[in-house]
C-alpha positions in Angstrom: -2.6 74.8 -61.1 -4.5 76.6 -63.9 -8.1 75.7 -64.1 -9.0 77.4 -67.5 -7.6 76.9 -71.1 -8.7 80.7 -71.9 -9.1 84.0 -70.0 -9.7 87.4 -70.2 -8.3 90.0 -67.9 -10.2 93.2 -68.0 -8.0 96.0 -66.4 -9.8 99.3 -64.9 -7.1 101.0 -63.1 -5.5 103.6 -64.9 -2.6 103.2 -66.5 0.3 105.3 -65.1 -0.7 103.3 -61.7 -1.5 100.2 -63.2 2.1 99.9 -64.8 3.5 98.8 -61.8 1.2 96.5 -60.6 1.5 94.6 -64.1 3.6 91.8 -62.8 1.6 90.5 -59.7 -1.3 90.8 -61.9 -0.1 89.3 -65.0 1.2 86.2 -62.1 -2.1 86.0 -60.3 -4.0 85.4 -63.7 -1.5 82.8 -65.0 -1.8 80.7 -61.7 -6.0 80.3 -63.5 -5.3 80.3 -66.9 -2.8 78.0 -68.8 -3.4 78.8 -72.7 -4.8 82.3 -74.1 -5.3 85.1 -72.4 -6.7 88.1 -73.5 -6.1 92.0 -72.0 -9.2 94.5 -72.4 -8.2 97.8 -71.2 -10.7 100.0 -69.5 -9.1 102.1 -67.5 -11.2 103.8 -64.9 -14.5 102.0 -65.2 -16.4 100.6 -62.1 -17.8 97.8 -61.4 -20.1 98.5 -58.5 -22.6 101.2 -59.7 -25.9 100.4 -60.4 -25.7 101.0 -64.2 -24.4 98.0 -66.5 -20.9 99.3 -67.3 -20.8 100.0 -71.3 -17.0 99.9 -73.3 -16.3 103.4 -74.1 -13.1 104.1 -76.5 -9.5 104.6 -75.1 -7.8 107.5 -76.7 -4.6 106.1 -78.3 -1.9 108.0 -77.2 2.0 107.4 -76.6 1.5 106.6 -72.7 -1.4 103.8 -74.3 1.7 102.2 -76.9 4.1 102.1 -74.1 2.1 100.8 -71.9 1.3 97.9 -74.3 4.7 97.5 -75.2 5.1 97.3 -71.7 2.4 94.8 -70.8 4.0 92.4 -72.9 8.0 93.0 -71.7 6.0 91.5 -68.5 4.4 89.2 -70.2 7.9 87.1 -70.7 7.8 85.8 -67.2 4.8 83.5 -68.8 6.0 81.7 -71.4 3.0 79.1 -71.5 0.7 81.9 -71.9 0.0 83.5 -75.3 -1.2 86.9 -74.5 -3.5 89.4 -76.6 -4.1 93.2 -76.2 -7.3 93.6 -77.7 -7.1 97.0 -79.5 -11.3 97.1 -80.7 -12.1 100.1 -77.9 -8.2 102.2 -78.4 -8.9 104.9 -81.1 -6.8 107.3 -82.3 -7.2 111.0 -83.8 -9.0 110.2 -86.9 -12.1 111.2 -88.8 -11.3 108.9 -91.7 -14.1 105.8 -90.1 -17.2 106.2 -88.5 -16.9 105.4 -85.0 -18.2 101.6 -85.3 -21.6 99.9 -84.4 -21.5 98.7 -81.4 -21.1 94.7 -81.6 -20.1 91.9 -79.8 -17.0 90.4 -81.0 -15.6 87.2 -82.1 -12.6 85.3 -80.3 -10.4 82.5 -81.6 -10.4 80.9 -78.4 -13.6 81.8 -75.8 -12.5 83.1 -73.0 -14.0 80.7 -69.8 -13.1 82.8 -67.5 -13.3 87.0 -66.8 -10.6 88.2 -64.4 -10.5 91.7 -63.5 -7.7 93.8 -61.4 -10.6 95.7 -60.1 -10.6 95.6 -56.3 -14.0 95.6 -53.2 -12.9 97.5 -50.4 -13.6 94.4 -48.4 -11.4 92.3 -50.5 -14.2 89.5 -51.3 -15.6 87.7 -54.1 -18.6 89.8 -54.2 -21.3 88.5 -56.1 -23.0 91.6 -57.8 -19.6 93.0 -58.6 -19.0 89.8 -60.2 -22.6 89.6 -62.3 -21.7 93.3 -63.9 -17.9 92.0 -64.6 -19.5 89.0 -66.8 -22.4 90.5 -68.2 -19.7 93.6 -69.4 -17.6 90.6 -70.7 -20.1 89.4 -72.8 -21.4 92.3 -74.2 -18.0 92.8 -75.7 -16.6 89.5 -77.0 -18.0 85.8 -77.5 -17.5 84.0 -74.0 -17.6 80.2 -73.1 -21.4 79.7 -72.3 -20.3 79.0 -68.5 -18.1 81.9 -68.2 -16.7 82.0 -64.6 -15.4 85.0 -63.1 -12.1 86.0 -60.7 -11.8 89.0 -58.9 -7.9 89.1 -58.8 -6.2 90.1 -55.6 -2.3 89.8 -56.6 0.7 89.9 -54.1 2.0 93.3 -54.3 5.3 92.7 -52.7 5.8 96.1 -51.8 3.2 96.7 -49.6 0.2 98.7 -50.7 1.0 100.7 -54.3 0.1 103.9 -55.1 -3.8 104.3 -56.3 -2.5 107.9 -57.9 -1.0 108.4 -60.4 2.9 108.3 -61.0 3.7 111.8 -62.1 6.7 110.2 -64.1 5.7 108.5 -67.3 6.4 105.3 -68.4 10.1 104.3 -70.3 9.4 105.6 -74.1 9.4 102.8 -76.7 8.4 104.3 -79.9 9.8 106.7 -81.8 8.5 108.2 -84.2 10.3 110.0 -87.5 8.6 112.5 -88.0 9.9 116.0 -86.2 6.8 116.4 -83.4 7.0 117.0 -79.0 6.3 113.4 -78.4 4.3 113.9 -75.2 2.6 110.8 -73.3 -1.1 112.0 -73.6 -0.4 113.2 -77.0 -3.2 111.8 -79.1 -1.9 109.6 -82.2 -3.0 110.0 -85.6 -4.6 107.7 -87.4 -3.7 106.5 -91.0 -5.6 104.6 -93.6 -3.3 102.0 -94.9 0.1 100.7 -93.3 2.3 97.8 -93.0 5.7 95.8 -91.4 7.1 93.2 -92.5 9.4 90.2 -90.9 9.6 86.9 -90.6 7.0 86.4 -87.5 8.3 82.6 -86.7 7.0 81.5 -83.8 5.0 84.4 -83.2 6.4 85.9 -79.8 5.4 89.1 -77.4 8.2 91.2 -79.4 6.5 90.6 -82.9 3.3 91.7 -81.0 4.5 95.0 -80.1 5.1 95.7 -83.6 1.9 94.2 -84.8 -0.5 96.0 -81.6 1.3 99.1 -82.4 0.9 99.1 -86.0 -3.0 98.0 -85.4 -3.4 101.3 -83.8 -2.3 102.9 -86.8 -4.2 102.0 -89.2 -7.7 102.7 -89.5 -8.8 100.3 -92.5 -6.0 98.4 -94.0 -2.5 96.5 -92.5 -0.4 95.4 -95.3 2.2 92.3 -93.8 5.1 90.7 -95.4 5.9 88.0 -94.1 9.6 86.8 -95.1 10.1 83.4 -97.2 12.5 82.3 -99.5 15.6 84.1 -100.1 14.9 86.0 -97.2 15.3 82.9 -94.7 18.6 81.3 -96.0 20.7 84.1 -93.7 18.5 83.1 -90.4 20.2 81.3 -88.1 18.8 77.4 -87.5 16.7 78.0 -90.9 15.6 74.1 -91.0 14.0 74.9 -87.8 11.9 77.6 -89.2 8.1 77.1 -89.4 6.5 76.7 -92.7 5.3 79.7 -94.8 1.8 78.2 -94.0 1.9 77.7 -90.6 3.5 81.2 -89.5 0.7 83.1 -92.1 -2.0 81.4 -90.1 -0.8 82.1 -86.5 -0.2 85.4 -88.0 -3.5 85.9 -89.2 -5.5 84.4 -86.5 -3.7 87.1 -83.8 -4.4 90.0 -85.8 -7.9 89.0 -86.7 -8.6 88.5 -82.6 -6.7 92.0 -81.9 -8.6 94.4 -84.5 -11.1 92.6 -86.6 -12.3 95.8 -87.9 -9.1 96.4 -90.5 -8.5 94.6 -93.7 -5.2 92.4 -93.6 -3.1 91.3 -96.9 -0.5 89.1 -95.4 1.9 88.5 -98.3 4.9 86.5 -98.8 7.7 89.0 -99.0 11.2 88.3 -101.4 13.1 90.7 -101.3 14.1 94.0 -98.8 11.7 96.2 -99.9 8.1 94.4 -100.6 5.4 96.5 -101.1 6.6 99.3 -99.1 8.9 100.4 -101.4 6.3 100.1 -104.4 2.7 100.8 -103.2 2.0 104.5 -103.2 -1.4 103.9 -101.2 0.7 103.0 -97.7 1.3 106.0 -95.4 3.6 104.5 -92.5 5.6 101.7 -91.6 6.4 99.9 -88.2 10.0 99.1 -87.8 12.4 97.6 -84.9 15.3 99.5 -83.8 17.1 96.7 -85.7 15.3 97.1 -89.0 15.3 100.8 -88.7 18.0 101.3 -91.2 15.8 98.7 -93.8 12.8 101.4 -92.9 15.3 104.3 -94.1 16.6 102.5 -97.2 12.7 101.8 -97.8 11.8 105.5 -97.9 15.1 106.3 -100.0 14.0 104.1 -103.1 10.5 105.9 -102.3 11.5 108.9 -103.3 14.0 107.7 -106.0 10.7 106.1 -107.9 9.0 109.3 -107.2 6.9 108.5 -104.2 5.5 109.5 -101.0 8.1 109.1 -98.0 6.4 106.8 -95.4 6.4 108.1 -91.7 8.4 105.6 -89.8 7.2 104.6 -86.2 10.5 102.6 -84.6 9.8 100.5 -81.6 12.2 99.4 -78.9 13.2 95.8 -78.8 12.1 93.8 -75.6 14.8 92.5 -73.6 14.7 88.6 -72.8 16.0 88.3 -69.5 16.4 84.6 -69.6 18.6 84.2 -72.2 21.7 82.1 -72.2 25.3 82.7 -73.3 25.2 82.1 -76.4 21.9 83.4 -77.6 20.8 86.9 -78.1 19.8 89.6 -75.1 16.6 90.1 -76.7 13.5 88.6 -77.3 13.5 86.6 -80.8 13.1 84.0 -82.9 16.5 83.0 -83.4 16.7 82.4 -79.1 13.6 80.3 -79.5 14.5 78.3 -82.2 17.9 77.1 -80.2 16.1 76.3 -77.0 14.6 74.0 -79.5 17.4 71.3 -79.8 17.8 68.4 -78.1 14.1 68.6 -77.6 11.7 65.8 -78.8 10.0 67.3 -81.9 7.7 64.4 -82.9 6.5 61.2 -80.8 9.7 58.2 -81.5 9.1 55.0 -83.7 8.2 51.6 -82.3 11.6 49.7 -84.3 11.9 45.8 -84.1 15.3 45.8 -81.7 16.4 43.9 -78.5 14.3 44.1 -75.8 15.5 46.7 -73.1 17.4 49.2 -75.7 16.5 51.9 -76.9 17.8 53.7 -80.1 18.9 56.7 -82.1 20.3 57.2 -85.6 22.5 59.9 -85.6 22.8 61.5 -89.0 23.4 65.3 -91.0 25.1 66.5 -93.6 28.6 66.2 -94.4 30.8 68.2 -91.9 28.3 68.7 -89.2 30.1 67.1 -86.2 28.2 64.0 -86.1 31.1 62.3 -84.7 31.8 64.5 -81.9 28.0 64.5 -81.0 28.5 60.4 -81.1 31.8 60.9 -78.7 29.7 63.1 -76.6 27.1 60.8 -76.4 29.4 58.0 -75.9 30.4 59.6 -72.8 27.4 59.8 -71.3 26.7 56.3 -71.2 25.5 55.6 -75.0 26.6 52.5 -76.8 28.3 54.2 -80.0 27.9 52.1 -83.8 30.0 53.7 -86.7 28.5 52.6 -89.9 31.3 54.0 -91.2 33.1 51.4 -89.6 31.0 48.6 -90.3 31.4 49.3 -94.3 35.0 48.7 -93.9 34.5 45.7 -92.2 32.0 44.6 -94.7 34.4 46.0 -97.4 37.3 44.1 -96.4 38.4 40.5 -97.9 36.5 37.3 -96.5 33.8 40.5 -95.3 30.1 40.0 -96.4 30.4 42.5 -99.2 33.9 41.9 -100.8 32.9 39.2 -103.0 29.7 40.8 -104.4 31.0 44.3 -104.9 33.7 42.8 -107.0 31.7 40.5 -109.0 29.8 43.8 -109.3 32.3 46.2 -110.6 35.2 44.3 -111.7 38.7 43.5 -110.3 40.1 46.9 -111.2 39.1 48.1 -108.4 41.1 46.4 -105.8 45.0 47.2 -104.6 47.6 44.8 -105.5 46.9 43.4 -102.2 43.6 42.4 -102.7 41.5 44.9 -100.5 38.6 46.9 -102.2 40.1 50.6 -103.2 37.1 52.8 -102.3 38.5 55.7 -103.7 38.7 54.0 -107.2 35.0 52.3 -106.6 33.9 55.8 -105.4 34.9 57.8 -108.6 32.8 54.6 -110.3 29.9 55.9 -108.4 29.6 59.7 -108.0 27.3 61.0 -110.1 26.3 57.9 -112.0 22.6 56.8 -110.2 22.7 53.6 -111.9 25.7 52.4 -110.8 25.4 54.2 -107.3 22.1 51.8 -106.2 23.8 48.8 -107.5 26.6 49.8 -104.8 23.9 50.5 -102.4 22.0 47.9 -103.1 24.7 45.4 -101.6 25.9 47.6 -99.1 23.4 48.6 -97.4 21.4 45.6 -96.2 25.0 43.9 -95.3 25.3 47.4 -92.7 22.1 47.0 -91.7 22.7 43.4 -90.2 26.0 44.4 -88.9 24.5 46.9 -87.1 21.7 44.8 -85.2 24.8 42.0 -84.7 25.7 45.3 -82.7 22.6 46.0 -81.2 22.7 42.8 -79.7 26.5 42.9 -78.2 25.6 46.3 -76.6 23.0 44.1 -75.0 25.3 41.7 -73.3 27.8 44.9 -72.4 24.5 45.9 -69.9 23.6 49.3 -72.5 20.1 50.9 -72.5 20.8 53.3 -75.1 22.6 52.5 -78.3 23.5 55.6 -81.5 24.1 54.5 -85.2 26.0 56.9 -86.5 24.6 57.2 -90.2 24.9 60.1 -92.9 23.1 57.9 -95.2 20.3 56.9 -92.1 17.6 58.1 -94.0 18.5 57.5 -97.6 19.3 53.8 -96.6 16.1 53.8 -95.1 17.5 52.7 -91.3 15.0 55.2 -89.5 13.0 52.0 -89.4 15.4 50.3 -87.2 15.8 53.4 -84.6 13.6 54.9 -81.8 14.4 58.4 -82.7 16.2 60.4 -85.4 19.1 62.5 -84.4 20.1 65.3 -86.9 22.9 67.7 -87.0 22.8 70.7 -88.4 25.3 73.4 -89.3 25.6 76.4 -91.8 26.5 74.9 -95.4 29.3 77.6 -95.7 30.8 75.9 -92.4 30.5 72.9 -93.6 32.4 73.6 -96.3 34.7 75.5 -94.3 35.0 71.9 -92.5 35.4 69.7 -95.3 37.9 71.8 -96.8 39.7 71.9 -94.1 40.0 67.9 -92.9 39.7 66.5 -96.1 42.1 68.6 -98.4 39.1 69.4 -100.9 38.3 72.5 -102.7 35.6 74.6 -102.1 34.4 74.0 -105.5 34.5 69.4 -104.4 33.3 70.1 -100.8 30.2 72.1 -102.3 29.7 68.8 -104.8 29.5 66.9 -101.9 27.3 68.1 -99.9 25.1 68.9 -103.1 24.7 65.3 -103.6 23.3 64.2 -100.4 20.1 65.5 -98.9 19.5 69.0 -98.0 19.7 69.8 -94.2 16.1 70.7 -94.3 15.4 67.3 -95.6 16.9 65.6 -92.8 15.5 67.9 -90.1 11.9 66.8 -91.8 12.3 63.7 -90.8 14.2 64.3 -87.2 13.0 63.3 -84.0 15.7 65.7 -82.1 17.8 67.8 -84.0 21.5 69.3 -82.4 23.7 71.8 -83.8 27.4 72.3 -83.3 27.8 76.0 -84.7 29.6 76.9 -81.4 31.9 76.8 -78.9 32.7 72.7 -77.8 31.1 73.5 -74.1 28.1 74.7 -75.8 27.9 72.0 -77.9 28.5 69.6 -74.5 25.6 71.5 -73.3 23.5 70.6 -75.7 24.4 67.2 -75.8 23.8 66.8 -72.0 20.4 68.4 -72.1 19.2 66.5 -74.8 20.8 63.2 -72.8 18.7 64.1 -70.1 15.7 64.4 -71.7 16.0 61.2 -73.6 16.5 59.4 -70.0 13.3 60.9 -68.8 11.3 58.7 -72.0 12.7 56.0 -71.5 12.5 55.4 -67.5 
């Protein structure tokens, strides 16, 4: 079990036969820390002479960039661990910056313990070796006042590892556009003022590749666009995006941690280009293999405005080796974002309802397969409530709302047989506000106490959990009633696809609909779990059986 929230992990081997030891390492350090860990590489340096050991600059070179972009393709094994490269001591070839004044310097999170893959030939905790590894650790960056410190001896599965180094290099990540031998020990040059853009949600080891590698860069400015608006409505699961806010200040507090020394202007960016294709001060960009083409198309209205090409630096994408069927073979936001559903995003209400059950309101737009989620759930044990149904009920003759919704809106709306024609009452409606919440305004209370009438049979019927399926849940204000808000959420263009499709409409009426009920956003604001049924039906069961699961595990 991890002892410490935060860690850093100094690394003295040198590189070519450190690569290969990464993962023991990387394992041995999670099993003591559980939160941030940070990576100081000083390759080479000792721990057991009698001089204080001082942090002398890396050369930045492409062996340096793989290995970081390696270091964090490792890194994936720890998903509870966010890990930082700290890029303070690796220079490049530059003579643009005086070399800077030697300073300790400031982390966001303390580290409270030093760890070290720096090894006694006795294989102990040896205390002077230890002494020089913390007072080096604080000489460099702002410890916890009782900073403990680990000598790490990992696991190597393999039996003892090579101390030499491996005469083949490591896998090449980055590219660079440019025409030049791209050899491993090749210093890099340095450039003044850079940038990258994307959309950086959930800020994972892939968008850290692109940020370390564009830190080493630069030498006084980063400029980062960070995608909003516009630029989000293609994503896939974009109600489960992060705020603007929130990613600019994860954003911000990793690159400030990594190179303090540069200048960052995190902007919001609107359209393909951002400042890259305007500002004739930037030198390079950082791209992914996927956004290489964007890079391209960057340069291209460069020169067509009569600017500067930018030398483009393209990085390899990390490979996430845990992925599932349906999500992407590569580490990314989108993958993240759909190992988010059916998982409890904020802690449940406390609603008035019979003792011993528990319950959801299941709601989304128009279209989104709330009824096949309710079906699902169904068979899994839940105790199913279509409000849908219950507004018939309440709808027809001698039912709790027949009388008042025709005193209400007149006898013209009722079939020569008497019954309520809710095609004629709902033309009365749409798009009139005022007449709308006078409908409501009986309706909904006369659903609401059907639906507890419910509660209580699925009482006697022996059910724990019951589901009111609702697309006006939230409107009606019935969250109040229910444990948990369930939301599903779809594409609008498939749910017009949908609605066109089992109800006849045109695109033109399905679009109408859906624009006059609450956004998808809107409802995931509110959600306690949100579900999606985009794909295939046995992904969808999936879903619906994981998120089952973790609802049993509350409430037992």
């Amino acid at each position: 079990m991890a002892l410490f929230r935060s860690g850093l992990l100094v690394l003295t081997t040198p590189l070519a036969s450190l690569a290969p030891r990464l993962a023991p390492i990387l394992t041995s350090a999670a099993r003591l820390v559980n939160r941030t860990l940070y990576v100081h590489l000083q390759p080479g340096m000792s721990l057991e002479g009698p001089a204080q050991p001082q942090s002398s600059p890396v050369q930045a070179t492409f062996e340096v960039l793989d290995f970081i972009t390696h270091l964090y393709a490792d890194a994936g094994m720890h998903t509870n661990l966010d890990i930082r490269i700290l890029l303070t001591n690796i220079q490049t070839k530059s003579t643009f910056l005086p070399p800077p004044a030697s300073s300790v310097q400031n982390l966001a999170h303390p580290p409270e313990v030093v760890l070290t893959d720096f090894q006694t030939l006795d294989g102990s905790q040896y205390n002077p070796v230890k002494q020089q590894l913390e007072r080096y650790a604080t000489s460099c960056y702002s410890c916890s006042p009782q900073l403990s410190s680990v000598l790490l001896y990992p696991n190597y599965e393999h039996g003892e590892l090579p101390v030499e180094p491996r005469d083949d290099p490591l896998p090449s990540t980055i590219r660079p556009s440019y025409p030049m031998a791209r050899s491993p020990k090749k210093p890099m040059r340095g450039y003044r003022r850079g940038a990258l853009g994307g959309t950086f949600d959930r800020l994972h080891n892939a968008h850290k590749v692109l940020l370390s590698v564009a830190c080493v860069l630069a030498q006084e400015q980063l400029v980062v666009g960070v995608a909003d608006k516009d630029l989000l409505k293609s994503k896939l699961l974009p109600e489960l995006l992060q705020p603007y806010a929130e990613r600019v200040e994860h954003l911000s507090e990793f690159l400030v941690d990594i190179k303090p020394s540069l200048t960052f202007d995190i902007i919001p960016l609107l359209d393909p280009y951002g400042p890259a294709g305007s500002d004739p001060s930037l030198e390079f960009l950082v791209v992914s293999e996927e956004t290489y083409r964007g890079g391209m198309a960057v340069n291209r209205f460069r020169l067509e405005n009569g600017l500067e090409e930018l030398a483009l630096y393209q990085i390899q994408l990390l490979k996430d080796l845990n992925h599932k069927e349906n999500e992407e073979d590569k580490v990314s936001s989108s993958s993240l974002r759909q190992r988010m559903l059916g998982t409890l995003l904020r802690p449940p209400h406390r609603p008035e309802v019979p003792p011993g059950l528990y319950v959801i309101g299941l709601t989304g737009i128009s279209g989104s397969g709330k009824s096949s989620i309710s079906q699902r759930l169904k068979g899994l044990g839940a105790f199913v409530i279509d409000s849908d149904k219950l507004g018939h009920r309440a709808y027809a003759p001698g039912g709790p709302a027949y009388q008042p919704v025709v005193e209400t809106f007149g006898t013209d709306i009722l079939h020569k047989d008497g019954t309520i024609n809710r095609k004629i009452l709902g033309s009365r409606v749409f798009g009139n506000k005022k007449q709308l919440k006078m409908l409501t305004d009986i309706m909904w209370p006369i659903i609401a106490k059907l639906a507890r009438e419910e509660m209580d049979l699925a009482v006697t019927e022996g059910k724990h959990v019951c589901v009111i399926e609702a697309a006006v849940l939230l409107e009606a204000g019935w969250q109040n009633m229910v444990h948990e808000v369930w939301t599903v959420v779809i594409p609008e263009t498939e749910a017009v696809r949908r609605i066109v499709e089992r109800d006849g409409l045109s695109e033109a009426a399905a679009q109408s609909r859906l624009q006059s009920q609450m956004s998808g956003q809107q409802f995931v604001d509110q959600s306690h779990v949100v579900l999606s049924t985009l794909w295939e039906p046995q992904v969808t069961q999936r879903q619906v059986e994981e998120a089952w699961a973790l609802l049993q595990k509350r409430i037992c």
